[in-house]
KOLKOL-650619 format. One record per atom (N, C-alpha, C): residue in three letters; x, y, z. Coordinates in pm, whole numbers, plus 50000, padded with zeros to 5 digits. Example, Ala and Ser with C-alpha at 12.3 -4.5 7.8 and 13.67 -1.06 7.14 Angstrom:
BEGIN
ALA513194943150780ALA512304955050780ALA513204967050780SER512854977550708SER513674989450714SER512905000350787
! end
This chain:
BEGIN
UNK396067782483139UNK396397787483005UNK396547802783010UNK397367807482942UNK397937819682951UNK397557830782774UNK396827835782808UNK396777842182634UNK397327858582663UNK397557861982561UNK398387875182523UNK397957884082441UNK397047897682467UNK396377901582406UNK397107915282353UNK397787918382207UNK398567931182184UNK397587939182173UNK396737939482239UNK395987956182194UNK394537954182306UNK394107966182380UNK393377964582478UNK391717966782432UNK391167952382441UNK389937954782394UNK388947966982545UNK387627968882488UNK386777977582533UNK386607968782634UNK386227970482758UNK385927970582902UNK385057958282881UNK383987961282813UNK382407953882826UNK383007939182741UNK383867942482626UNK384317928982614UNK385267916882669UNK386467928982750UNK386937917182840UNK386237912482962UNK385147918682994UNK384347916183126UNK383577900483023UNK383057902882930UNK382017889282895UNK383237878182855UNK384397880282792UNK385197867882755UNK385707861682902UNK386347871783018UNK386677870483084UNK384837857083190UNK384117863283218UNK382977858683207UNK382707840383172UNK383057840583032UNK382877830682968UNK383837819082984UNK384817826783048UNK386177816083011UNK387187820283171UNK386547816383300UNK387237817883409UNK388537812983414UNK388437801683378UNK389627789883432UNK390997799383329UNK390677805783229UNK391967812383183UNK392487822883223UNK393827823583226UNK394177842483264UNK394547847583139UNK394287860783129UNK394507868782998UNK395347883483058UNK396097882782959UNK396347900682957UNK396697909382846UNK396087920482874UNK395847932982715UNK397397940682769UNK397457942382649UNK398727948282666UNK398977957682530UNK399237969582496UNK400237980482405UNK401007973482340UNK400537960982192UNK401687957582146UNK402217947582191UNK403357935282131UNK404137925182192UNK404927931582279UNK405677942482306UNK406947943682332UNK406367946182488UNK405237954382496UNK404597957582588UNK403997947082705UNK404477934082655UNK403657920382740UNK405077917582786UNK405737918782808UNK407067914382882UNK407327903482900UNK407097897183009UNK407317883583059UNK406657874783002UNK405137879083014UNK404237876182955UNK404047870482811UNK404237874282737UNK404667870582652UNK404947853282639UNK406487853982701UNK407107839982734UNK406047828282791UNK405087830982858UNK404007824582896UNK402697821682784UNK402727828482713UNK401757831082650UNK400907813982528UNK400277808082578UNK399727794282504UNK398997803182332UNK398567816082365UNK397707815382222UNK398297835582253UNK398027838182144UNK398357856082133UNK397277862282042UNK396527871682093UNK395407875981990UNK395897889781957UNK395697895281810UNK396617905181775UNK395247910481648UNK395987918181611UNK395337921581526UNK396607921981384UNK397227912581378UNK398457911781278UNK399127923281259UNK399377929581283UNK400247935981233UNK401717944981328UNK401737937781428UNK402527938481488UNK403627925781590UNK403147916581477UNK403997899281542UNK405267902581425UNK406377896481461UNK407127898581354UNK408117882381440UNK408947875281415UNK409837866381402UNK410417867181555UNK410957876381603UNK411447878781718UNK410497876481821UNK409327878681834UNK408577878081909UNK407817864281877UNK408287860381837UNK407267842981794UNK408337832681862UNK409887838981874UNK410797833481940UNK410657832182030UNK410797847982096UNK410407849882243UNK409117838182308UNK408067835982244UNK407217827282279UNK406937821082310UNK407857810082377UNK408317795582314UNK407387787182369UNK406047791782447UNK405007786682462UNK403717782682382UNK404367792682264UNK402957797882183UNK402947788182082UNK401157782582095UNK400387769982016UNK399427777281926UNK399277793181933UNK398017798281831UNK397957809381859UNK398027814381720UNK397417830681686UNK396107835381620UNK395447842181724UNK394117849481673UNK394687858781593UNK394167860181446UNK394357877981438UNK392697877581389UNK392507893681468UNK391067896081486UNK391267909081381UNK391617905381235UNK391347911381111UNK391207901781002UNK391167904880885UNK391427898980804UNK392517899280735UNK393517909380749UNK394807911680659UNK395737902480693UNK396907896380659UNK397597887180778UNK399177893180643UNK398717901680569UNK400687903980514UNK401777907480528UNK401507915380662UNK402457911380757UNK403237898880878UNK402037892180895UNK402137879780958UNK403777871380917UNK404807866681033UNK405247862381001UNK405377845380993UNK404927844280866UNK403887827580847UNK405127817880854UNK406527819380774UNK407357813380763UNK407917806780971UNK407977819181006UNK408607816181149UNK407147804081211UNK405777808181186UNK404747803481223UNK404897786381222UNK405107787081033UNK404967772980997UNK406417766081047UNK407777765481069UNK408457765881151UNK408107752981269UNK407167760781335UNK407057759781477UNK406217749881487UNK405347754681372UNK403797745881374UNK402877749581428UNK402877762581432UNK401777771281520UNK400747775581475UNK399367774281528UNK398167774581440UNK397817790281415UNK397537791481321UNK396987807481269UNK395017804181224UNK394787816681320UNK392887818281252UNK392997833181243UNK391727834281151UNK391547851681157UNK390007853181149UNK390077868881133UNK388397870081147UNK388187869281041UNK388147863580924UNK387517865080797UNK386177862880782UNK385577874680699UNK383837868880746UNK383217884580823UNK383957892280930UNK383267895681011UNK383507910080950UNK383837913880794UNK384097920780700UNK382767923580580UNK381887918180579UNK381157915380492UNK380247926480470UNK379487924380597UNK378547937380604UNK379207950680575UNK379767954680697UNK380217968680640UNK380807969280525UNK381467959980499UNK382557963080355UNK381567965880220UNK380547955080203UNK379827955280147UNK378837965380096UNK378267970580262UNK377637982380252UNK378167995080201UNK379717996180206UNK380588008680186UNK380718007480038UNK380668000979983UNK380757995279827UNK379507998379767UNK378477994979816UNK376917998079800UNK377188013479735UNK377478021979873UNK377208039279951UNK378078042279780UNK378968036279704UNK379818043079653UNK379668044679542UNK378758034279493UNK377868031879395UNK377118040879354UNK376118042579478UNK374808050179456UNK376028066879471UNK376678067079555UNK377418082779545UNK377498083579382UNK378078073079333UNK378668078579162UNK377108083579080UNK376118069779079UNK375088074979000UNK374088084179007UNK374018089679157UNK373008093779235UNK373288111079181UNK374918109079177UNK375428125479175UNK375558134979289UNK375698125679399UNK375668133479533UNK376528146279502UNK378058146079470UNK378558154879450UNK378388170479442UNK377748164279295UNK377508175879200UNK376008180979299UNK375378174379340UNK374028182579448UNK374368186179594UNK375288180979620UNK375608189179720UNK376328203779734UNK377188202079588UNK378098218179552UNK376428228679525UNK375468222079481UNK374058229179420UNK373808236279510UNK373768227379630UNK372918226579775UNK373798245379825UNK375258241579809UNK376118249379876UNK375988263779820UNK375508261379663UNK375608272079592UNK374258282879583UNK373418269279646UNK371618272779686UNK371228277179569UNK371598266079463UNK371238266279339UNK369918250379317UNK369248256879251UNK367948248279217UNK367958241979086UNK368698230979045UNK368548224678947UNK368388205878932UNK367298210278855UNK366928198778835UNK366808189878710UNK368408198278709UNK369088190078527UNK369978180378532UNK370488181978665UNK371268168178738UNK370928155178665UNK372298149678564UNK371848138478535UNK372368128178656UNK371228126078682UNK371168113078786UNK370738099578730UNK371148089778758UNK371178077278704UNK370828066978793UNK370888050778726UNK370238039778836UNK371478032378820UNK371318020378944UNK372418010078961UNK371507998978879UNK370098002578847UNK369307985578785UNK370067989278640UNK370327973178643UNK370997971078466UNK372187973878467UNK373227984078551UNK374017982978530UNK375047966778582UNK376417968678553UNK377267951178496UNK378117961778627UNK378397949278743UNK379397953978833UNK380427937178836UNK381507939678799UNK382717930978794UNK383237927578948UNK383337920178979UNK383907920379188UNK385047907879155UNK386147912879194UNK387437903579152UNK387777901379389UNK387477888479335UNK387607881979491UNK386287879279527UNK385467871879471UNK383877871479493UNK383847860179641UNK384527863279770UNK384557852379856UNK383327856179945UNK383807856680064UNK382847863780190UNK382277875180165UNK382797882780166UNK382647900480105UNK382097902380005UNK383277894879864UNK382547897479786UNK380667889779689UNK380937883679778UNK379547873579793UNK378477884479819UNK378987893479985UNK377697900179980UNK377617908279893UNK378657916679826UNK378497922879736UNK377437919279616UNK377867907579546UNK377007903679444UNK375657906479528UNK375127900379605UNK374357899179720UNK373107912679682UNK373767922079720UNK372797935579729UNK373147939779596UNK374457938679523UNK374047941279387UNK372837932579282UNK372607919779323UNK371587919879306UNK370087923179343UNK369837926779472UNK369107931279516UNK368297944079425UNK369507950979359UNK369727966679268UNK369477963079128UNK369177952979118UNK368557942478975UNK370167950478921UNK370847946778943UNK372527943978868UNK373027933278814UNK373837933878694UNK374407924278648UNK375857920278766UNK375477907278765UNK377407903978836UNK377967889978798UNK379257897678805UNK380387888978745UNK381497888578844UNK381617871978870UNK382637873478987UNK383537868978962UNK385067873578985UNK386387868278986UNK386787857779101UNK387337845479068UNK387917841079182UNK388857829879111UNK389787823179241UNK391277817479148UNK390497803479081UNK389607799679134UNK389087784679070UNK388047785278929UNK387057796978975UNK386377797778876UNK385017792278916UNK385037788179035UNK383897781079074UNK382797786579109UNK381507783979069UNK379807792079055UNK380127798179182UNK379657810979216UNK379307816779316UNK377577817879325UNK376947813479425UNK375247815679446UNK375157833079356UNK375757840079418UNK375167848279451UNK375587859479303UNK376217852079203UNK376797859879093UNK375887850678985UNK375867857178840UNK375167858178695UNK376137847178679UNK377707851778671UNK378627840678636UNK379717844078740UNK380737833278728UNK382307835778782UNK382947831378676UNK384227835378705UNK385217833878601UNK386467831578675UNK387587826778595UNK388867832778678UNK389477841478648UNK390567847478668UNK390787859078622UNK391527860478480UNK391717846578433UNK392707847678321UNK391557851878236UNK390147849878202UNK389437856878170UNK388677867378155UNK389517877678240UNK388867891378320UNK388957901178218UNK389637898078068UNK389657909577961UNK387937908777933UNK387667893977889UNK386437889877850UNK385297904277918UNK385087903878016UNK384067915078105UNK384607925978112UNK385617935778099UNK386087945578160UNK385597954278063UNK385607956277979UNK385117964477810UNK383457965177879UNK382847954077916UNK381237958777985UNK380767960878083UNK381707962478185UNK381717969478353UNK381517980078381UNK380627984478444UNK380467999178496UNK381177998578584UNK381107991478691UNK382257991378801UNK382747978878838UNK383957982678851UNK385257973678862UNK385327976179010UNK385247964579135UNK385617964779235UNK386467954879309UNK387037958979352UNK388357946479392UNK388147946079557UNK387967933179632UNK388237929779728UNK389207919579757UNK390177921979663UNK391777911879695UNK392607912879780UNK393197899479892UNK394137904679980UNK395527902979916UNK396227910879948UNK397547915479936UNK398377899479969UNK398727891179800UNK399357878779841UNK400477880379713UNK401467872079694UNK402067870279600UNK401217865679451UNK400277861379443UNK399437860779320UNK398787873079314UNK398777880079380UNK397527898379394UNK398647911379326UNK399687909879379UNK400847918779352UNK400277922379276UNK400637932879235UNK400287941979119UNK399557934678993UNK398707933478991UNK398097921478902UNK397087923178813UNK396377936978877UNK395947951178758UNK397107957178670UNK397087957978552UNK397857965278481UNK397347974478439UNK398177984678337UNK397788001778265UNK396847992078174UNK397347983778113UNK396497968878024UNK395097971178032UNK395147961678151UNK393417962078172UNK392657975478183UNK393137984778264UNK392487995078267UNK392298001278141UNK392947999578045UNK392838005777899UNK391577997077815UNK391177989377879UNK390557978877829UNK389007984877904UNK388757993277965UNK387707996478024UNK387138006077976UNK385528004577974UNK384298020977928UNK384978032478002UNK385028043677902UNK385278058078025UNK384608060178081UNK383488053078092UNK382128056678183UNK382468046378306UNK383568038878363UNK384058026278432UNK384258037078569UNK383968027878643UNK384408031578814UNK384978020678859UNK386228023878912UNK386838014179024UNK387308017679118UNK386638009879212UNK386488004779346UNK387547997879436UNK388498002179513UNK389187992779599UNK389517993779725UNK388457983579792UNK388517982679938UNK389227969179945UNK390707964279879UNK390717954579898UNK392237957379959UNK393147957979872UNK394607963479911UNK395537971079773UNK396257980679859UNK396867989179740UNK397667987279643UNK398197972779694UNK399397968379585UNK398787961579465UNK397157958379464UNK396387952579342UNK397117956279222UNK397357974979207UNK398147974879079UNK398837990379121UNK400027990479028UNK400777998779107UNK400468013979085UNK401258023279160UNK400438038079228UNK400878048779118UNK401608039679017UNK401988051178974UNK401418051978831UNK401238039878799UNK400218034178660UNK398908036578740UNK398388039278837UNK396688041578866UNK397168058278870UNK397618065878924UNK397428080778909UNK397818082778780UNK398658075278657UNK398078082878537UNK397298080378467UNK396818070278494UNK395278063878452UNK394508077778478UNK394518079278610UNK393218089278676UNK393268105778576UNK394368105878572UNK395368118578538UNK394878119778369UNK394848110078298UNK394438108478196UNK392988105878144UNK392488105378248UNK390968103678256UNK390468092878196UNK390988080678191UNK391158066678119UNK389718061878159UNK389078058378301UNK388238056878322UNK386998067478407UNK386168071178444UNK385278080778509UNK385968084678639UNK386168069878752UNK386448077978877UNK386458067878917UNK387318071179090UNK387988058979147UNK387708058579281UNK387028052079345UNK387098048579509UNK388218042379539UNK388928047779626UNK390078047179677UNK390328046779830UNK389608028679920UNK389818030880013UNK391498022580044UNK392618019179977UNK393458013780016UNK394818020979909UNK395958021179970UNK397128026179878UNK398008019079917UNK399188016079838UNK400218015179842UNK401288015479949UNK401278027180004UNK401998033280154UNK400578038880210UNK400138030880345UNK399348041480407UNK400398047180547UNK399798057380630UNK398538069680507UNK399118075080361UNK397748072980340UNK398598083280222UNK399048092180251UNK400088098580208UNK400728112480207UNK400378125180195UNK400218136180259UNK399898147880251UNK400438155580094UNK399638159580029UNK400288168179909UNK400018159379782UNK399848142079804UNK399648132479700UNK398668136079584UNK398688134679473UNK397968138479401UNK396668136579347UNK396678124479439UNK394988115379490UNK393908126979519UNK394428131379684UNK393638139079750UNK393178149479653UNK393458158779582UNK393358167679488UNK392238166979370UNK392308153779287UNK391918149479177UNK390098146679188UNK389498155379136UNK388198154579077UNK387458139079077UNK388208131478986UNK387828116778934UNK388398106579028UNK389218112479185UNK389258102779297UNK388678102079425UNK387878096479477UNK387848098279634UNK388298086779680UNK388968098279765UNK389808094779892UNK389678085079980UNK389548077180055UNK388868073680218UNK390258062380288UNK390558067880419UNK391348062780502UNK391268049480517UNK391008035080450UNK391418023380467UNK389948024580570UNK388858025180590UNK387478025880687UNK386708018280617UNK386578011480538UNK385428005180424UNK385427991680581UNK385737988680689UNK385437980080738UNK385097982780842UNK385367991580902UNK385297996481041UNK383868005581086UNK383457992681171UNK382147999281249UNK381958000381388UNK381508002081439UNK380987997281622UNK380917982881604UNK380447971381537UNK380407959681522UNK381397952281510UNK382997961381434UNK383827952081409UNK384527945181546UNK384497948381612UNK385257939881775UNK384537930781774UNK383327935681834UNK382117926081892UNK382177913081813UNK382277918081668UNK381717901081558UNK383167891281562UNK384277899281596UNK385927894381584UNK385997884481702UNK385457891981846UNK385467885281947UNK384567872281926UNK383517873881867UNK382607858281874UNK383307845881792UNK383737853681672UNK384887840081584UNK385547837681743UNK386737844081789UNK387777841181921UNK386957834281984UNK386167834382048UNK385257821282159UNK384857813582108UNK384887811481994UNK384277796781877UNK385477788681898UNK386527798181865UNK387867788681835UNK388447787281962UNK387987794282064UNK388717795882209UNK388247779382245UNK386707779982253UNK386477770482308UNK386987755582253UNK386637757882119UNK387187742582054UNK388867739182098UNK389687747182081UNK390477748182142UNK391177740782277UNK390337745282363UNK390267744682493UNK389807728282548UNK388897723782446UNK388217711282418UNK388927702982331UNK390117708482287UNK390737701782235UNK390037690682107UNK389087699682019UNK388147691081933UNK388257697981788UNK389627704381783UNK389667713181641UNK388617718681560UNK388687716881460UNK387227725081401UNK387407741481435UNK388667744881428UNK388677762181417UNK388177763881353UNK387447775181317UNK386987788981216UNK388017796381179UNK387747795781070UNK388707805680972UNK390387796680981UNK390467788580973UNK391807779581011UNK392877784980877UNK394037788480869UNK395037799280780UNK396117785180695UNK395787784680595UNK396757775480535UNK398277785680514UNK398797783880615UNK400037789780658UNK401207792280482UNK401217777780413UNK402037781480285UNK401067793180217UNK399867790980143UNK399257803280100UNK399297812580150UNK399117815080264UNK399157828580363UNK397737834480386UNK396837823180324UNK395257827080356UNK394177818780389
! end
């Protein structure tokens, strides 16, 4: 068996897969274009999505399965996939912790007032008029209450928080007060302190925040999105911000990344910034690679039961 790896994992991990799994040959490679021949050989291709596109699924004509060792897949080309009949898994899941935790950090940044005490700190000013505030009691809204946002509810309750989770069925989440679906999301938004979105980028997600809802929110509201930029569009969220509609905005995903130099994001008081990182730790390989040997092996054993298995028409 022949696998095709577009992007070269760390040393210590191809030494243990390699390790684990003799009888296969593998090779890391810069990208599809970069596997040459290889490629054409290739039984399974592990990627990190965003660089398979139609041409190269052609080229393949070996290929029975794609790892992508992320969670995003909207670039994925699913149509050529389903086609073929070619199995798609991803790491979904191995997002939780950090994502979660970065959502936590952003929280306590808003109420804590890091900001405003650190300009103190700078100014070697001593005040202790800082209104600082708690996360207990406050109502946090999480639209996508799945893996992620599970842990979210998770440690927001931990923070004796109210939570309310969005998802397309509506079905109880353990770890939320209530769920809802979203056709009900006016219902909560008027009593949210923070609004956080962990939605992937699908044809039901499209822009799916409106100027609407956001008008519908406390000015005392924070929103949160480590999920994807097209949730609602860039130009109705900067005059939201611009207008001071709600308090302030964590902003780890946009529209076009990177964002652009000069954008009016970077600038703005009531936004922070952060490079698309709400997932990325020392852990994220390591936990990506253990889904890959779950599914490697079943695989291999020919006994199905993948992890994370991709209903190719949805795209998730």
């Amino acid at each position: 068996m022949k696998i095709v790896f577009t992007f070269i994992p760390p040393e210590k991990l191809r030494e243990q897969l390699e390790t684990e799994f003799p009888q296969i040959s593998f090779h890391y490679g810069k990208g599809p274009a970069g596997a040459g021949e290889e490629l054409e050989k290739a039984e399974v291709i592990v990627t990190y999505g965003e660089d398979l596109n139609e041409h190269y699924i052609h080229k393949a004509k070996r290929l029975q399965w794609i790892m992508i060792m992320s969670a995003g897949m909207e670039r994925m080309p699913f149509e050529a996939c389903k086609k073929r009949g070619i199995h798609v898994t991803n790491a979904r899941g191995i997002h939780k912790i950090p994502m979660a935790e970065f959502t936590m950090g952003t929280m306590f940044h808003h109420v804590k007032k890091f900001p405003e005490i650190q300009r103190n700190e700078q100014l070697q000013e001593w005040n202790r008029k800082v209104k600082v505030g708690e996360l207990a009691g406050k109502h946090v809204l999480i639209l996508g209450i799945g893996a992620i946002g599970g842990e979210i509810a998770r440690l927001s309750k931990a923070f004796r928080m109210e939570v309310t989770g969005i998802n397309r069925s509506g079905d109880h989440h353990k770890e939320a007060d209530r769920t809802e679906t979203f056709e009900n999301i006016n219902e909560f938004l008027p009593s949210a302190d923070f609004i956080v979105s962990v939605l992937p980028s699908t044809g039901e997600t499209k822009y799916l925040l409106t100027e609407e809802h956001f008008r519908r929110m406390k000015p005392a509201a924070v929103f949160i999105n480590i999920g994807r930029g097209d949730l609602i569009r860039e130009e109705t969220l900067l005059k939201i911000m611009e207008e001071k509609v709600i308090a302030h905005a964590y902003l780890d995903v946009f529209e076009k990344e990177p964002l652009s130099k000069g954008h009016p994001f970077w600038g703005m008081e009531n936004v922070t910034v952060t490079p698309h990182l709400s997932s990325i730790t020392e852990q994220y390989l390591p936990r990506s690679f253990e889904i890959f040997k779950q599914n490697l092996s079943a695989y291999g054993n020919n006994t199905g039961g993948f992890i994370n298995y991709i209903d190719l028409k949805r795209g998730y």
